[in-house]
N, C-alpha and C positions, 0 to 999 in steps of 0.2 A: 233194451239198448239205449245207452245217449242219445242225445238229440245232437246233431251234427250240420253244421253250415260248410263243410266240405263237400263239394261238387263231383269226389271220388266214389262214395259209394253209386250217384245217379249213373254216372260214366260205365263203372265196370257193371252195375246190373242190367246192362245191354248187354251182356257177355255169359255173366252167371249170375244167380241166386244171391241175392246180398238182404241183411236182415232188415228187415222193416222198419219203420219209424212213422206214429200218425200224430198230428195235431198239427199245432200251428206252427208255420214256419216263420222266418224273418219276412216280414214283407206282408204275410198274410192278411192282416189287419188295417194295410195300411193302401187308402186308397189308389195311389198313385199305381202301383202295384197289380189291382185286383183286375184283371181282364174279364170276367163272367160272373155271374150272382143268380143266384136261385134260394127262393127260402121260403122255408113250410112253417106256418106256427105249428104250436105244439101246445096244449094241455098240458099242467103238471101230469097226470097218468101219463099220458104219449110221452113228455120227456124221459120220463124215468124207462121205461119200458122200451123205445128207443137205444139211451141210453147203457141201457142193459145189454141191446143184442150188441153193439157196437163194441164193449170190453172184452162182450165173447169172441167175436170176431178179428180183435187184435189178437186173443190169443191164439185163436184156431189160423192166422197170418200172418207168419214168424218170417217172412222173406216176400221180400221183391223183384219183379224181373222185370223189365219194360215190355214183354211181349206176353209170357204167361200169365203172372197178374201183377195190371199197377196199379197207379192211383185210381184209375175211371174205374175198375173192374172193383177196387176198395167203395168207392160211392156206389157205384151200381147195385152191389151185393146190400146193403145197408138201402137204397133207393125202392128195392124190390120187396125187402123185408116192411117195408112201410106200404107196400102195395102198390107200387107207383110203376110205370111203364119202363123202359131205358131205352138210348141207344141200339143198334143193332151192332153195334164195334164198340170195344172199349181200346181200340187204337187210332183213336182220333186223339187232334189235338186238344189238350185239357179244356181251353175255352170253348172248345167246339162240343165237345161232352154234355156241358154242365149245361149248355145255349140248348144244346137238344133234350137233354132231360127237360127243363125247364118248359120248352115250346109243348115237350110229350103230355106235359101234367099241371100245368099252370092253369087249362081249364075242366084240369075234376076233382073240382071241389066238392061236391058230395057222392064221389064216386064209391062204390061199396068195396069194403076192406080197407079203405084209404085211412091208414095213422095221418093224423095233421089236415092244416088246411094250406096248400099253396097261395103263396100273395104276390099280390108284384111288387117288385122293388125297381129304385131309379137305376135307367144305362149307368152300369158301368163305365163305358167313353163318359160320359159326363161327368161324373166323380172325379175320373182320373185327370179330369181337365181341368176343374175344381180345384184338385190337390195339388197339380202341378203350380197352377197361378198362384194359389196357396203360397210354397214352397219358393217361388219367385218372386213374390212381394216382399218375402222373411227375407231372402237373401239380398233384395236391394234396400231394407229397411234398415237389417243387419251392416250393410256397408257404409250407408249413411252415417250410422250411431259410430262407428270405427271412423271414418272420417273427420267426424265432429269430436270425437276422443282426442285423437292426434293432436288437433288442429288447439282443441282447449289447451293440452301436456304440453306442446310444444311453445306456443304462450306464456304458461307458466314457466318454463323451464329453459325458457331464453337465457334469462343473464348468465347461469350457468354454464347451459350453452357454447361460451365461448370460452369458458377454461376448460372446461372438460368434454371430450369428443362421446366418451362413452353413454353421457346422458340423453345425447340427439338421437342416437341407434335405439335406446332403448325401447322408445314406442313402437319403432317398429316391427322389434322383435316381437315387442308381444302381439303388436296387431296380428303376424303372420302365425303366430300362434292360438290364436282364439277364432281363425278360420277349421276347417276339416270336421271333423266329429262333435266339437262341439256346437260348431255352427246349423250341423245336420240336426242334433237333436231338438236343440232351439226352433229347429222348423219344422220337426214332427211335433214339439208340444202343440205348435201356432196351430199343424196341421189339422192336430184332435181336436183342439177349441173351434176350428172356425167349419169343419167338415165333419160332421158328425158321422161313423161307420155306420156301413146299414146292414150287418153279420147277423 
């Protein structure tokens, strides 16, 4: 199945069986985003090996339900295959999930049958706090550089100016155009240079 940033299939698989979809979503990667973190190294062997039961497991997990199996019970099943403890519910909230895996198994590091070694990684809250101020320095940097544009065009573009109306508007149209999406991406590149992901 596609990979889908419609909010329709999450919606109706409260209701019924909707086909599944795993990997990374919009957002996933991107700190602001990431409410919980837990992470095991792995061995080339453990990756691969890992990685193996995990494709099987997409197959043998053609559907999603919010209550039958979702995402927790997707990590869980893959959590367990590695040896690791879980939750008693996989109807908890996601951060709430992964915050307990994580507390379950963060100290058995040389626990017997354990694929990988659990590590700590930085809070969460702190990244996202990180990425936020990140993402708000870009944006008042970003308005500066637009103001200081203007202000240059409009300058140059005086004498003109008064014979012709359409050349004063023009900056502005584009300033109000090099805001939205492109402004966003401009502040997830800042984001990756300056907040390195810790996945």
């Amino acid at each position: 199945m596609a990979v889908t940033e419609s909010a329709l299939p999450w919606m109706v698989g409260h209701l019924i069986l909707v086909p599944s979809e795993t990997g990374a979503s919009d957002g996933d990667t991107e700190d602001q985003y990431v409410t919980a973190r837990f992470r095991v190294a792995l061995s080339q062997a453990e990756y691969a090996k890992v990685t193996t039961f995990i494709k099987d497991l997409q197959k043998k997990s053609p559907v999603w339900h919010a209550v039958l199996y979702n995402c927790n019970a997707f990590v869980g099943d893959i959590a367990r295959f590695m040896g690791m403890e879980t939750p008693s519910s996989t109807m908890l909230m996601p951060a709430e999930y992964i915050n307990g895996l994580r507390d379950l198994n963060i100290s058995r590091t040389a626990a017997a049958g354990l694929i990988g070694t659990p590590v700590r990684v930085e809070d969460p809250a702190k990244l996202r706090a990180q990425a936020l101020k990140a993402i708000e320095t870009q944006d008042k940097v970003g308005a500066k550089a637009q103001r200081h544009s203007a202000n240059s065009k409009s300058e140059a573009t005086a004498a003109p100016a008064v014979t012709s109306q359409t050349k004063t508007t023009a900056p502005a149209a584009n300033k109000k155009s090099e805001s939205g999406p492109a402004r966003t991406d401009s502040a997830r590149a800042e984001l990756t240079r300056l907040v390195p992901t810790n996945n």
